[in-house]
C-alpha positions in Angstrom: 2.7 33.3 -19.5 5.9 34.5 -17.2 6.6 33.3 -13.7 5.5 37.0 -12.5 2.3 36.0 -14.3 1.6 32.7 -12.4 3.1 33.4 -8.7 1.1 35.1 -5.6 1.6 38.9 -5.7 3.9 38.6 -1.9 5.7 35.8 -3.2 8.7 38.2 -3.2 8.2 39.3 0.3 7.4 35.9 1.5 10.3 34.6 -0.2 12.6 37.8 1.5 11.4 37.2 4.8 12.3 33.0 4.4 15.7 33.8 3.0 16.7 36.6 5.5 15.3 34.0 8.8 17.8 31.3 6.8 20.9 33.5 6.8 20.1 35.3 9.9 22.8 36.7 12.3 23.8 34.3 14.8 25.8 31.5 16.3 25.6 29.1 13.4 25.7 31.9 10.1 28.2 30.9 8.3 27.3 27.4 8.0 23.9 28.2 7.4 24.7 30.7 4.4 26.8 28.2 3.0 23.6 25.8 3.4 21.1 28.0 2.0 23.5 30.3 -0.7 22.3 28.7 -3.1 18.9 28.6 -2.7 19.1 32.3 -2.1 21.2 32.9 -5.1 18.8 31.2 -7.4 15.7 33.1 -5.9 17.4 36.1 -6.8 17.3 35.0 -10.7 13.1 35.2 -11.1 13.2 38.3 -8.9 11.6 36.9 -6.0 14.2 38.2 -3.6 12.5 41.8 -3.5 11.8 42.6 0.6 8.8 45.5 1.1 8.4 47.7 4.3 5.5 44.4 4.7 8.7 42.2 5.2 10.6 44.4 6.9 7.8 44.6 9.4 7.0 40.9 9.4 10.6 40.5 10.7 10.3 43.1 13.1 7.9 41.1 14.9 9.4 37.6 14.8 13.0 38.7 15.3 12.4 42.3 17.5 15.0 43.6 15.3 14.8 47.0 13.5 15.3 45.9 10.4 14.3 48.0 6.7 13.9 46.7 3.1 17.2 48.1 2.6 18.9 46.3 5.8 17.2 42.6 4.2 17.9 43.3 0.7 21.8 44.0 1.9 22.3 40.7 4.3 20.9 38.6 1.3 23.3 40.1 -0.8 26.0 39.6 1.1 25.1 35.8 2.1 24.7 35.3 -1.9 28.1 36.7 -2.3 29.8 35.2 1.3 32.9 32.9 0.6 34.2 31.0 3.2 36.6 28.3 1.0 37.7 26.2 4.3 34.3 25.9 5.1 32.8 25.2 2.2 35.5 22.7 1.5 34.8 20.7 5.2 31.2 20.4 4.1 31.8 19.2 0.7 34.2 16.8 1.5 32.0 15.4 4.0 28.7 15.1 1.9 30.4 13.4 -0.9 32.7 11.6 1.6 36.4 12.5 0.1 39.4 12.3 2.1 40.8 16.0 0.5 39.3 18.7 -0.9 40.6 22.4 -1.1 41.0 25.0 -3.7 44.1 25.7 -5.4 45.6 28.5 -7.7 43.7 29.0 -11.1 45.7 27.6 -13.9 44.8 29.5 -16.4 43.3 29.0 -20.0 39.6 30.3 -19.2 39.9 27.7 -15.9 39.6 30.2 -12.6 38.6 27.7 -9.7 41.1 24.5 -9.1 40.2 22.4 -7.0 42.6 19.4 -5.7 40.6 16.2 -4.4 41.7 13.1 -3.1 39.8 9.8 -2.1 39.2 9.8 -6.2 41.3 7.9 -8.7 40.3 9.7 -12.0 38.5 12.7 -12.0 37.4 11.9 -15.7 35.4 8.5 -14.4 34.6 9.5 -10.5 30.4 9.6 -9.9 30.5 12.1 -7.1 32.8 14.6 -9.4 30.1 16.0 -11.7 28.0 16.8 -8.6 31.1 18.4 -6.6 32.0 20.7 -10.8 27.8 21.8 -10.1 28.6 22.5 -6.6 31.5 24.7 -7.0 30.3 26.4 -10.2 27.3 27.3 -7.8 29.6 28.8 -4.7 31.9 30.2 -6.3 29.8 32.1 -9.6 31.8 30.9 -12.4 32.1 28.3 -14.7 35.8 27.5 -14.9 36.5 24.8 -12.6 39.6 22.1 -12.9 39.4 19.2 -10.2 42.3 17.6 -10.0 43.4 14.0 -8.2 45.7 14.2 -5.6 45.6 10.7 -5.1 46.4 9.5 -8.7 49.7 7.9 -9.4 
């Protein structure tokens, strides 16, 4: 049995319409992408990110935009693909309470996301780190990622 098999038959439009309210246009976007991104990216893995002319039309109504599948299906693209590093860095740093987080340049050998923390002694031993490696793995679609101490002597 497949997940098509087992989920409601508007899951995708359902799904389409949630997403697209999440990452709406507005005061507040890019935080709220950066929010939802990756619960947006990873509906678009089972294929349940697939709006209709039904969820086009549903957000018609709520929003009294003129909006197409083809309008909904692009602004969830683009908030799965948005990068905003400062951003994304502020809310990080705050969630796992850090006192420095930013990216740096790649350093080569397969590794194409450094990131420099500090308010961590060893990045080997640190309990937040492995959740921050998931976190920008996640934003930023790749699995190379150095995190280095800024803060170790």
């Amino acid at each position: 049995m497949t997940t098509s098999d087992t989920q409601h038959p508007h899951s995708p439009e359902i799904v389409s319409a949630l997403s697209w309210l999440a990452v709406r246009l507005g005061p507040g976007q890019r935080e709220r992408i950066l929010t939802f991104q990756p619960l947006v990216g990873a509906a678009r893995r089972p294929e349940l990110l697939s709006p209709t002319q039904e969820t086009a039309t549903y957000l018609r109504i709520v929003t009294g935009e003129a909006l197409t599948p083809a309008k909904v299906q692009a602004h969830l693209e683009h908030a799965i693909d948005f990068i905003d590093d400062d951003l994304w860095c502020e809310r990080v740093r705050t969630e796992l309470g850090l006192d420095q987080l930013r990216f740096g340049a790649p350093s080569g050998a397969g590794v194409s996301t450094h990131i420099d923390v500090d308010g961590v002694v060893d990045p080997l031993t640190g309990p937040r780190l492995p959740r921050l490696a998931v976190m920008a793995t996640r934003y930023r679609h790749n699995e190379g990622i150095a995190i280095y101490s800024l803060d170790r002597t």
